[in-house]
C-alpha positions in Angstrom: 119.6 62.2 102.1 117.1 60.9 104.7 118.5 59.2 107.8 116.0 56.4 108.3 117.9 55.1 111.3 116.5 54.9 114.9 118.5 58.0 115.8 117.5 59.7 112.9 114.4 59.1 112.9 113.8 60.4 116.4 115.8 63.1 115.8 113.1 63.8 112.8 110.5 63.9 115.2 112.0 66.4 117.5 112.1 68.9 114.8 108.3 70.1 115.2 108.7 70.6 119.2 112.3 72.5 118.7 110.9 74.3 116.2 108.0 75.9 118.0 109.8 75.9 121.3 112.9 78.4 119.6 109.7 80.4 118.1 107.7 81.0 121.1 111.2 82.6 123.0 111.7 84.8 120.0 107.8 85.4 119.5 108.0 86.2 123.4 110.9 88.5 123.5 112.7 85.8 125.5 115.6 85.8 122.7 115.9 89.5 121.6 116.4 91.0 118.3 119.7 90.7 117.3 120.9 88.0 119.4 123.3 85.4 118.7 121.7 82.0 119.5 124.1 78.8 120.6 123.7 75.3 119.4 124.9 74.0 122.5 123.2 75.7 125.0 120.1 75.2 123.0 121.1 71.3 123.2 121.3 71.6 126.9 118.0 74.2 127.6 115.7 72.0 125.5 117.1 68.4 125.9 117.7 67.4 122.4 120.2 67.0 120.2 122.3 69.5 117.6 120.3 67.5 114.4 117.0 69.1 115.5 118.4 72.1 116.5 120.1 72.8 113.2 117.1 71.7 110.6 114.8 74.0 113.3 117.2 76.9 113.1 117.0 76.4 109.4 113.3 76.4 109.7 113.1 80.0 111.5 115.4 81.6 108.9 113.3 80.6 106.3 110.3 82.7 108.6 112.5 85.8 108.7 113.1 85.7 112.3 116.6 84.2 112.3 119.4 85.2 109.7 122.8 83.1 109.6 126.4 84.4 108.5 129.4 82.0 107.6 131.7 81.9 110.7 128.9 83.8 112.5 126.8 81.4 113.4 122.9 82.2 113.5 121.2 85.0 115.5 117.9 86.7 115.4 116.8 89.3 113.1 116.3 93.2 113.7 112.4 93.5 115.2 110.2 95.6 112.7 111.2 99.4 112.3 108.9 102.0 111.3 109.3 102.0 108.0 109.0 98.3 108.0 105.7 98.1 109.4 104.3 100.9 107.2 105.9 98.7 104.2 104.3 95.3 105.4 100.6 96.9 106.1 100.9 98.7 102.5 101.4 95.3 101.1 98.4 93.6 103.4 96.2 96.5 102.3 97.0 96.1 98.3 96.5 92.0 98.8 93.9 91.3 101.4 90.7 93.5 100.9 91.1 92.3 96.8 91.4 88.3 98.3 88.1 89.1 100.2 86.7 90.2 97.6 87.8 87.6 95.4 86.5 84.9 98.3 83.4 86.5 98.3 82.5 85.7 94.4 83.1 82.9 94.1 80.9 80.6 95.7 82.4 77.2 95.0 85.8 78.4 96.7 83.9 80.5 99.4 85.9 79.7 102.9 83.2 81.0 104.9 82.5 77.6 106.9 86.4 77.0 107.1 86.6 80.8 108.3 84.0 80.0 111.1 85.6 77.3 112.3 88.5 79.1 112.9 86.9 81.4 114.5 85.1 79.4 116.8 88.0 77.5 117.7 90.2 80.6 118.8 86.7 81.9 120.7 87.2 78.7 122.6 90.7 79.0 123.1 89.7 82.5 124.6 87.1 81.4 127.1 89.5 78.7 128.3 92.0 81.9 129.7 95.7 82.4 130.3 98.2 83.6 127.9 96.5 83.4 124.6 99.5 85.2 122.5 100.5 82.1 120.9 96.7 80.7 120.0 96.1 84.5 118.3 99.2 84.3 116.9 98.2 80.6 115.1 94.6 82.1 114.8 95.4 84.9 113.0 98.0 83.4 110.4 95.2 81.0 109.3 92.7 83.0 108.9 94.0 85.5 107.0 95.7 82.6 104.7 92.6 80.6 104.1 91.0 83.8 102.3 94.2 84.5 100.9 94.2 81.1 99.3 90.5 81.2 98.5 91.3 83.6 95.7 93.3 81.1 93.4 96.2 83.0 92.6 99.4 81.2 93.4 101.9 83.7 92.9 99.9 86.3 95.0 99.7 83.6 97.7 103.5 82.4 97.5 104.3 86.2 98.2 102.6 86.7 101.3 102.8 83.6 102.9 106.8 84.5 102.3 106.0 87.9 103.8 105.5 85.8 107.2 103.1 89.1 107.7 101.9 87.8 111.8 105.2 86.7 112.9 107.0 89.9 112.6 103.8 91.9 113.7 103.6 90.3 116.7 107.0 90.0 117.5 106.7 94.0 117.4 103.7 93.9 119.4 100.8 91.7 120.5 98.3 94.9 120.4 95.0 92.9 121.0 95.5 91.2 124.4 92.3 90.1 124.8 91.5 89.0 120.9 88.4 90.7 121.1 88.8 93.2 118.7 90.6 90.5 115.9 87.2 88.3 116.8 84.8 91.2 116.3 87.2 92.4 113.0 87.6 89.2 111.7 83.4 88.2 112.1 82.7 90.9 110.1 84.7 90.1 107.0 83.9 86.0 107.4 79.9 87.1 107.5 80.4 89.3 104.6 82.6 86.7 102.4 79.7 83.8 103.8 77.0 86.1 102.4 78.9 86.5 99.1 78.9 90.8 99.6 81.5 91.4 98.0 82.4 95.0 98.2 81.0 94.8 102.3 83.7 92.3 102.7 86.7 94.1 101.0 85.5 97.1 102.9 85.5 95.0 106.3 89.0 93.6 105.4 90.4 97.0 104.8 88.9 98.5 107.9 90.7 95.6 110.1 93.8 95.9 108.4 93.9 99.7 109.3 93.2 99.6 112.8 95.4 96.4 113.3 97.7 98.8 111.9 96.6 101.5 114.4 97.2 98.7 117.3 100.5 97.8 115.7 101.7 101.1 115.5 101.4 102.4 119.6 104.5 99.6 120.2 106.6 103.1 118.6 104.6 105.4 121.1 103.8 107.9 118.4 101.9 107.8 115.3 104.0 105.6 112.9 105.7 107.7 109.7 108.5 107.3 107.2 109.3 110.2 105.6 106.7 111.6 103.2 104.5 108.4 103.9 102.0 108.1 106.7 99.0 105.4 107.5 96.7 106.2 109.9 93.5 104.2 111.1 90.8 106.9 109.0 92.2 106.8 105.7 95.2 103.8 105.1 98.6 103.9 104.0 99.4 106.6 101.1 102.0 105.4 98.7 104.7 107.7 97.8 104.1 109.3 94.0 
């Protein structure tokens, strides 16, 4: 039930700040995998009260990055493993080259103008200097979801927006420091989806989602493998037969 009162209402709109402020520490590495978070020393760090705290908590567990257990309390999820990053790239590569494509074709839904926008916008961001991890972060989630939802498929889109795919790669790593490589990537497959090439811009998806692979990967210090599976930047991920 909604709590329309002055309190609750104020408490409502502390939600978005809490939210993001719990993010950015576990985004950061502030709050480590694994770590027990409590309520009321979050109260006291970030000067609001337990309502906010709670429905953000909530929020974050819905993203994957926090898991709660009865009598436990809340604390933040294991970072990406090997296997888990080859897992989650498979997945981008089966879904994202085919929504490219997909975007490409249809020229009613095209997102190219919305896609240079974006990219503008994070260009900017870039110029402007400092710590840019949380701007690339935001960049690249959209992005990749507006040609995601450009192919019309809703149960394709429910399952990777649940797949929270940038949170938990960068969490693991923030391989492009700069974001000149994800601008340079990312150019290429909005020019080729504007254009309406198709096969260029699967191709141009693909090729970014291997060597943000590639990137991803060096966080483990060796080339990334699980057991009879291996990606690597020249040919993609090779499912298991």
């Amino acid at each position: 039930m909604t709590d329309y009162t002055q309190d609750g209402l104020a408490a409502a709109g502390e939600v978005p700040r809490t939210y993001n402020a719990i993010r950015a520490r576990i985004i950061g590495g502030e709050i480590p995998p694994e770590t027990r978070l409590n309520i009321d020393a979050l109260v006291r760090e970030l000067g609001v009260s337990q309502t906010p705290i709670r429905e953000a908590l909530h929020r974050l567990e819905g993203d994957g990055l926090l898991e709660y257990a009865t009598g436990r309390g809340y604390r933040t999820t294991a970072a990406l493993d090997r296997r888990g990053l080859i897992d989650l790239f498979e997945f981008r590569l089966l879904v994202e080259p085919w929504a490219a494509r997909i975007a490409a074709a249809d020229s009613l839904a095209n997102p190219a103008r919305e896609l240079g926008a974006e990219l503008d916008d994070f260009e900017s961001r870039i110029s402007a200097g400092g710590d840019i991890r949380e701007a690339m972060l935001a960049h690249d989630t959209r992005f990749h979801s507006l040609i995601v939802a450009a192919a019309s498929n809703s149960v394709l889109e429910t399952a990777y927006l649940q797949t929270h795919a940038h949170l938990h790669v960068f969490r693991l790593f923030p391989a492009d420091i700069t974001g000149r490589n994800t601008i340079a990537e990312h150019r290429a497959i909005a020019e080729a989806i504007g254009a309406s090439r198709e096969a260029e811009a699967e191709r141009a998806a693909a090729d970014h989602i291997k060597r943000s692979f590639e990137r991803s990967s060096s966080a483990f210090g060796d080339p990334v493998s699980a057991g009879d599976r291996t990606i690597d930047a020249s040919d993609g991920p090779r499912m298991v037969r």
